[in-house]
C-alpha positions as CSV (number, residue, x, y, z in Angstrom):
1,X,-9.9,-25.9,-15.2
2,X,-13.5,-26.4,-13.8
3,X,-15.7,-22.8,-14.5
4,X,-16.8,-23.2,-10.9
5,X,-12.9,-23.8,-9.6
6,X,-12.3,-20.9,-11.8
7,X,-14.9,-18.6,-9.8
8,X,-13.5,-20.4,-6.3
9,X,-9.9,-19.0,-7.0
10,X,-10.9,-15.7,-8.2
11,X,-12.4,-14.5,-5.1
12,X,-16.6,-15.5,-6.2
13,X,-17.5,-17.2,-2.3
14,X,-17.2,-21.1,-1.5
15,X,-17.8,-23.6,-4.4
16,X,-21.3,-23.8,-3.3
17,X,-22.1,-20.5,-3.9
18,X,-19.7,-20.3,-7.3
19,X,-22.1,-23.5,-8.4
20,X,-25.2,-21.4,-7.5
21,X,-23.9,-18.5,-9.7
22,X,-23.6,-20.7,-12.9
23,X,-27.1,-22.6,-12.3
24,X,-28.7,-19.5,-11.4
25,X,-27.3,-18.5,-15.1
26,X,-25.4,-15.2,-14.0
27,X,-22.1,-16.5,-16.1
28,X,-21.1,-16.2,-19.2
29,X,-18.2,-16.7,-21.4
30,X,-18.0,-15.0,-24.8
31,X,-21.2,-13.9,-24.3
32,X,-23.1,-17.2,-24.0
33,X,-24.5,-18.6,-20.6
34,X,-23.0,-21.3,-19.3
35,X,-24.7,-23.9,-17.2
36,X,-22.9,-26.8,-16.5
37,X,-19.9,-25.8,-13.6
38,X,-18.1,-28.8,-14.7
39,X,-17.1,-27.2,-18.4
40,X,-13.7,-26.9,-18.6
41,X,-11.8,-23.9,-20.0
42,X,-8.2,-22.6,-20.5
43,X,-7.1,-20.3,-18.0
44,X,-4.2,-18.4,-20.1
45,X,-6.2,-15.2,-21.5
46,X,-9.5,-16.0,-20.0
47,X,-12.3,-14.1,-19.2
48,X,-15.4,-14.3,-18.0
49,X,-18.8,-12.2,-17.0
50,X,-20.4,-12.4,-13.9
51,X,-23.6,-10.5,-13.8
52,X,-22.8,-8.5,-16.7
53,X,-19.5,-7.8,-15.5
54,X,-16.1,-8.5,-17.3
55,X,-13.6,-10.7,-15.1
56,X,-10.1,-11.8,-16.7
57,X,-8.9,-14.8,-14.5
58,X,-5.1,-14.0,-12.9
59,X,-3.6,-17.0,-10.7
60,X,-2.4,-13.8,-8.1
61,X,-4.3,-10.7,-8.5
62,X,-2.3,-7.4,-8.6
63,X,-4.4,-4.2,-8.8
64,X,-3.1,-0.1,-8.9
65,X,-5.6,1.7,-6.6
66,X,-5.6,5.7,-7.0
67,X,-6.0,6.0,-3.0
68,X,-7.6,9.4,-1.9
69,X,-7.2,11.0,1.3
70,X,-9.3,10.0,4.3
71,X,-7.9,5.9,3.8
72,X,-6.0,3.7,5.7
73,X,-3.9,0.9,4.2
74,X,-5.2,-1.8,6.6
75,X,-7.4,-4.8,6.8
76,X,-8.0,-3.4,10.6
77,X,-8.2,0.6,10.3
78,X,-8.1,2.4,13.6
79,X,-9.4,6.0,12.6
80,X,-10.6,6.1,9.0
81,X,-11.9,3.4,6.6
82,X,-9.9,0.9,4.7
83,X,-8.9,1.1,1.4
84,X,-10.3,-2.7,1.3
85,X,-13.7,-0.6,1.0
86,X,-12.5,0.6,-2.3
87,X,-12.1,-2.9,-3.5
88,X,-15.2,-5.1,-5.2
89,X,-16.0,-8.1,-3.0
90,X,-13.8,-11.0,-4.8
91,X,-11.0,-8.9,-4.4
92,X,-11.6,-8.7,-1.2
93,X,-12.4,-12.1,-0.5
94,X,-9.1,-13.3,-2.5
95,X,-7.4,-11.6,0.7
96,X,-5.3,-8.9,-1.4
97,X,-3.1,-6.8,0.6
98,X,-1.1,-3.5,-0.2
99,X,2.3,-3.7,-1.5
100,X,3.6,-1.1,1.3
101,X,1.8,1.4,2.7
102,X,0.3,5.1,2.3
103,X,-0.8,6.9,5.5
104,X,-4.3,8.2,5.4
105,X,-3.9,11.5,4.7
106,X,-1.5,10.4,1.8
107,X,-2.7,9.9,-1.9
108,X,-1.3,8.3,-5.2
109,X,-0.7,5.2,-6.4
110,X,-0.9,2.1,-4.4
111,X,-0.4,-1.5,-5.9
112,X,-2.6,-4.5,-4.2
113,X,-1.8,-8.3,-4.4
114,X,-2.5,-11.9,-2.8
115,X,1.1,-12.6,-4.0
116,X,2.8,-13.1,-0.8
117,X,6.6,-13.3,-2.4
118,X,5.8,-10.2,-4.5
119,X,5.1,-8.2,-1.6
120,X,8.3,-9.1,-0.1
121,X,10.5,-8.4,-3.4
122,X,8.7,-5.2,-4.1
123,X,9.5,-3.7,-0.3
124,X,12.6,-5.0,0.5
125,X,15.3,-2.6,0.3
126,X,17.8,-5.0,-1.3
127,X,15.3,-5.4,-4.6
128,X,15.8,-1.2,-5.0
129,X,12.4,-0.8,-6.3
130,X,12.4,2.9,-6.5
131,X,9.2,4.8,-5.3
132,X,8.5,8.5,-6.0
133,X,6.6,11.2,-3.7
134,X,5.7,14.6,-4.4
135,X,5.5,16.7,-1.2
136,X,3.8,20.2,-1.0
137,X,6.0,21.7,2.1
138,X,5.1,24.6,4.0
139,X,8.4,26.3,3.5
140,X,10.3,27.4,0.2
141,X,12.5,24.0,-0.6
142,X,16.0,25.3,-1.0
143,X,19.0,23.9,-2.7
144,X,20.3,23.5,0.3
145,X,17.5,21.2,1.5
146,X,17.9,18.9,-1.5
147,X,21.4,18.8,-1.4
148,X,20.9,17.5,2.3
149,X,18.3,15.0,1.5
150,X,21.2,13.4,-0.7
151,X,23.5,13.1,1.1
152,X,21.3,11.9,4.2
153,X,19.7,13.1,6.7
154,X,19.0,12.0,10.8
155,X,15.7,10.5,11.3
156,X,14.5,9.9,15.3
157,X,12.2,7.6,16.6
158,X,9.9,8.8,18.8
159,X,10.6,8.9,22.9
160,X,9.5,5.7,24.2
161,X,6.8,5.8,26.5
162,X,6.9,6.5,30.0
163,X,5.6,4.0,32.8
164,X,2.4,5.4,34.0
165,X,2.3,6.8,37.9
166,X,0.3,4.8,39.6
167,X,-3.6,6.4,41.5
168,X,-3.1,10.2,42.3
169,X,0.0,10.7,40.1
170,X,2.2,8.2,43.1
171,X,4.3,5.6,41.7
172,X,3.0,2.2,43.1
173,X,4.0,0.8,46.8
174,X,6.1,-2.1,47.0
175,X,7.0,-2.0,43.9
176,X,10.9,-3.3,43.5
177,X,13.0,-0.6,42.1
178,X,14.9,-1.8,38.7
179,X,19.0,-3.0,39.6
180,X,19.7,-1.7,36.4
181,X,20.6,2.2,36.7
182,X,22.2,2.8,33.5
183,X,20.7,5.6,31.5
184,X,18.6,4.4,28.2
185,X,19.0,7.3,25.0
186,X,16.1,8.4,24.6
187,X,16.5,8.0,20.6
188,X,17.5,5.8,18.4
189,X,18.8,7.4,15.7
190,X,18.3,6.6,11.9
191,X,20.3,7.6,8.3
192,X,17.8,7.7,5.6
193,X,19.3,9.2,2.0
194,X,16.8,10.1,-0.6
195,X,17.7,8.5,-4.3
196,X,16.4,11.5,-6.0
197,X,15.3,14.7,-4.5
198,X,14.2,18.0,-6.7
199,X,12.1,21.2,-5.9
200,X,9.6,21.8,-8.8
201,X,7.5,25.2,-8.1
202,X,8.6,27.5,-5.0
203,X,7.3,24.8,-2.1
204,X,7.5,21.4,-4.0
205,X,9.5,18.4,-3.3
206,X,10.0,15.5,-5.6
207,X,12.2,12.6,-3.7
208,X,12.5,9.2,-5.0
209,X,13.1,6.3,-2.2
210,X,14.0,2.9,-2.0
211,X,12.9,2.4,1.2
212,X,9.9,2.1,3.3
213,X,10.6,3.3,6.7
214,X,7.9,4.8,9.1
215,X,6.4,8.1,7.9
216,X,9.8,8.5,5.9
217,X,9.2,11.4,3.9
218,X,7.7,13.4,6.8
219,X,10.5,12.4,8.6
220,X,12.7,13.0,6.9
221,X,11.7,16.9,5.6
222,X,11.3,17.9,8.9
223,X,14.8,16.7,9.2
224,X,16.1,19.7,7.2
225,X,14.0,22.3,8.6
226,X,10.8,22.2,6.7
227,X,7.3,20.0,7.2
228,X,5.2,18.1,4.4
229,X,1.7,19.7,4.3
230,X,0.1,17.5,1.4
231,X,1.7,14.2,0.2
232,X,1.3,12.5,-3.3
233,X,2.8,8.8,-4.5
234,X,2.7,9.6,-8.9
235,X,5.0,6.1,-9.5
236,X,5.6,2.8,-8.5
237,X,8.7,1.6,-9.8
238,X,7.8,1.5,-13.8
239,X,4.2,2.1,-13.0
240,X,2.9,5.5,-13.1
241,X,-0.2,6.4,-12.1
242,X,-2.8,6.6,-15.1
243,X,-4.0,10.4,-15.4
244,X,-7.4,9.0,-16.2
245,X,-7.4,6.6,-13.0
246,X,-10.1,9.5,-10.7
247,X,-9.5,9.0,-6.9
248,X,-10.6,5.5,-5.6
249,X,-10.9,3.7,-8.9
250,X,-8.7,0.4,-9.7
251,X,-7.2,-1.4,-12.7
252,X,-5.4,-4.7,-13.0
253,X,-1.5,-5.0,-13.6
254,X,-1.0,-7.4,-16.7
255,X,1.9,-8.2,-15.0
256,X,4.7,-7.8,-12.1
257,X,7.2,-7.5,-15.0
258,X,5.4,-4.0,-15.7
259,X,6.7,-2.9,-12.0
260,X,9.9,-3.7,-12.2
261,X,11.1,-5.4,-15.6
């Protein structure tokens, strides 16, 4: 492949600007400048340094990010910033996306890809890719509690939201009154079973999941009584997170196969 195709897929701006990089003399391969965007190179096991900085080529990039606290898992965040901010700019340029979420005030180990498929094998329930949280709860976790998150516990959705009153607290005037008098439930309720649940230490909570449901592990600890005050994600399927990996640093997967063999 073309040096300057090779800088265009991994994430380095349009082909213009990948052109501009190797005239301006800012790559290198092996240590040697390269000139000519035309050169050709094998993309199995390449590498290549763009201002002094190493880049292996991947056709789909896949990254484990240690998220800290204070980050949402969206392209769009609402309330804190995005974990996109962690990223270096041909990451984010290649368009990765997380592989599930965390919630913001959640940290650990979240995986990053531009593989569309991958995402969809890696959080779909059928693939059982299994995903472990440590929870520090604000009561003692009994045997009882573990034994309950087993076997399965109740989750509820939230009420739905109530039609706002119209001016001065009134309903509006003239406004046709629904045929339909049959009484909605006002939940919708939800099994969720933990695959593994243990207490280590007098408030911990280790639960292994499968699933990916909607604040689950909150959910589902307040289902038996107690509530999750900090939240940690150590493993991703076969992945663990590296003990070395500080809070908001990256490093590239090899491989999917290293997820989930």
């Amino acid at each position: 492949m073309r040096l300057s195709q090779i800088l265009f897929s991994q994430g380095f701006g349009t082909r213009r600007l990948c052109a501009g990089l190797i005239y301006n003399g800012e790559v290198s391969v092996a240590g040697e400048i390269i000139e000519d965007p035309e050169q050709e190179f094998e993309c199995e096991g390449f590498s290549f340094e763009v201002s002094g900085k190493t880049w292996p080529f991947f056709e789909k990039a896949l990254i484990l990010l240690n998220k800290p606290t204070g980050y949402e898992c969206s392209r769009k965040p609402k309330h804190h910033p995005s974990v996109m901010n962690l990223l270096p700019a041909p990451l984010r340029e290649r368009d990765v996306q997380p592989i599930g979420r965390l919630d913001e005030d959640t940290t650990g180990l979240l995986l990053l890809t531009d593989d569309g498929a991958l995402i969809h094998k890696l959080t779909s329930p059928k693939h059982h890719v299994p995903k472990v949280y440590e929870a520090q709860c604000k009561h003692p976790v009994t045997p009882e509690m573990v034994a309950q998150l087993l076997a399965g516990v109740e989750l509820r959705e939230p009420e739905p939201k109530v039609e706002a009153a119209g001016a001065f607290g009134h309903k509006s005037a003239g406004r046709p009154k629904p045929t339909n008098t049959e009484p909605k439930p006002a939940y919708k309720p939800e099994i969720a079973k933990a695959e593994g649940a243990e207490a280590f230490g007098s408030h911990g909570l280790r639960l292994t999941l499968i699933e990916g449901k909607y604040h689950q592990v909150k959910r589902m600890v307040a289902a038996v009584g107690n509530r999750v005050e900090s939240l940690h994600r150590p493993r991703f399927g076969a992945l663990e997170l590296p003990s070395d990996l500080k809070p908001g640093e990256w490093i590239w997967v090899a491989s999917p196969k290293l997820i989930s063999p």
